[in-house]
C-alpha positions in Angstrom: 47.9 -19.3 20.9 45.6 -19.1 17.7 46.4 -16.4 15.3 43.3 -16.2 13.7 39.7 -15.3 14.8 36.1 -16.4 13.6 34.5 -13.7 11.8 30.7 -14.2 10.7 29.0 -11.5 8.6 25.2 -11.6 8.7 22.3 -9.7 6.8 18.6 -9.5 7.2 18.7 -11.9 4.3 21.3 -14.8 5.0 24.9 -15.4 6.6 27.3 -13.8 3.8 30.3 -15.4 5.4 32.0 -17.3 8.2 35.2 -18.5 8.7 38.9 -17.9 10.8 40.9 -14.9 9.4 43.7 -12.9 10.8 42.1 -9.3 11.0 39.0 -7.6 10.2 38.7 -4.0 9.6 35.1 -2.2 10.6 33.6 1.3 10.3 32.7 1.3 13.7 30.5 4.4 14.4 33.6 6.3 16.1 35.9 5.8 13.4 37.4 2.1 11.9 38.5 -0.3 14.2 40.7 -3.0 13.7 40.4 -6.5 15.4 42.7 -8.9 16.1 42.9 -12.1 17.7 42.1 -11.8 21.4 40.6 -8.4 20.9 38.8 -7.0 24.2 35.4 -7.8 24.2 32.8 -4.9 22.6 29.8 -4.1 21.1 29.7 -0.8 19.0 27.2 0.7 15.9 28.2 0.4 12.3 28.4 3.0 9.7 27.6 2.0 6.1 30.8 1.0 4.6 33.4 -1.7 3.8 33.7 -4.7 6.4 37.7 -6.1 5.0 38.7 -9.6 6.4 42.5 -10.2 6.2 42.2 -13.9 5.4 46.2 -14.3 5.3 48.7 -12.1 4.1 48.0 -12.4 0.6 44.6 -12.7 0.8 41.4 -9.5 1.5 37.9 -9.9 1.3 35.7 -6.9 1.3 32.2 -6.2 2.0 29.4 -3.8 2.2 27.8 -3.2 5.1 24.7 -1.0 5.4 25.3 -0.2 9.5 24.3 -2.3 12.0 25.9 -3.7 14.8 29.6 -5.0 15.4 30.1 -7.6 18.7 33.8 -8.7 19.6 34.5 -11.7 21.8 38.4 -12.8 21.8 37.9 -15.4 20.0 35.1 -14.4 17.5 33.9 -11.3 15.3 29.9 -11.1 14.7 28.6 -8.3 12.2 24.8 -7.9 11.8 23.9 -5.4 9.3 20.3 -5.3 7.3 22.2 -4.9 4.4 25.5 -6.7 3.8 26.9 -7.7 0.0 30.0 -9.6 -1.6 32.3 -7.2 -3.3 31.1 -9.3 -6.2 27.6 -8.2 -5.5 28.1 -4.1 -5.4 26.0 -2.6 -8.5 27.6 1.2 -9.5 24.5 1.2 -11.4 21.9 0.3 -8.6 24.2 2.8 -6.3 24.0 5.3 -8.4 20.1 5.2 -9.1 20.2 4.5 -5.4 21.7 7.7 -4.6 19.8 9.8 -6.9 16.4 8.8 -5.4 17.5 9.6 -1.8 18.3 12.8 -3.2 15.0 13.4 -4.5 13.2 12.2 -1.4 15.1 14.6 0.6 14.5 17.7 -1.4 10.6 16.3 -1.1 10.3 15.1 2.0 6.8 16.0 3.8 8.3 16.0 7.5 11.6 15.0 9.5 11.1 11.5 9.8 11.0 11.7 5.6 14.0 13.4 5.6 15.9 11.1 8.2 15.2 7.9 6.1 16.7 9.5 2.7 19.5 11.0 4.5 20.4 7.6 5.4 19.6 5.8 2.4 21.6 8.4 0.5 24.8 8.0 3.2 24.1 4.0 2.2 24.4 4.7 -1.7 27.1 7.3 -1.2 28.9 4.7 1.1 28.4 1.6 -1.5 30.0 4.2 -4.3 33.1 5.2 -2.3 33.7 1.5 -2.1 33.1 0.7 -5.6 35.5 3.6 -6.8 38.0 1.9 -4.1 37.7 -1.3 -5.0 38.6 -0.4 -8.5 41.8 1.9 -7.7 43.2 -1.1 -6.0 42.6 -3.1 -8.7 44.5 -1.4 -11.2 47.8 -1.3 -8.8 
């Protein structure tokens, strides 16, 4: 019996990572969901936030993920996202400015389908900043 599963993490732009871990966290839209090896197969929505991939037990890897969508076979974890970045990658800068513009678009947005899009893009930035400001608490333990 295999105590690790294939996890693949891919974005609009390229495949950000694939390889065996033991677990993988996910901010499934219902609430996080962890998956283990031999998980029962599903297929659920994303939120924007952090993807974490329990490589072994001293070992984490975190990523952003924008949304998308999250498929688990027993034997393999697949997340498609738009937008999916390193830990290494996240800009507080970019984030913030990010975060600022949705704000801006939402206070001046014409119609609904305006104000949809900066919602989201401002649940994005907010989600890339709670990550950042996570990232760096657990840094300093």
């Amino acid at each position: 019996m295999s105590d690790k599963i294939k996890l693949e993490i891919v974005s609009a732009e390229e495949e950000l990572f694939s390889d065996e871990v033991e677990m993988v966290y996910a901010p499934a839209e219902m609430g996080e969901v962890g998956i283990s090896p031999k998980h029962t197969p599903l297929i659920t929505k994303l939120k924007p936030g952090d993807v974490r991939a329990q490589i072994n037990k001293d070992e984490m890897k975190t990523f952003y993920v924008s949304g998308g969508i999250l498929e688990i076979q027993p034997n393999e974890v697949t997340i498609l996202s738009d937008t999916a970045l390193r830990e290494d990658d996240l800009d507080e800068e970019r984030a913030l400015e990010a975060e600022r513009l949705a704000q801006e678009a939402m206070k001046n947005s014409a119609n609904e389908v305006d104000a949809t899009k900066a919602k989201s893009e401002l649940l994005q930035a907010a989600a890339q900043l709670r990550l950042i400001k996570k990232l760096r608490s657990n840094s300093k333990k």
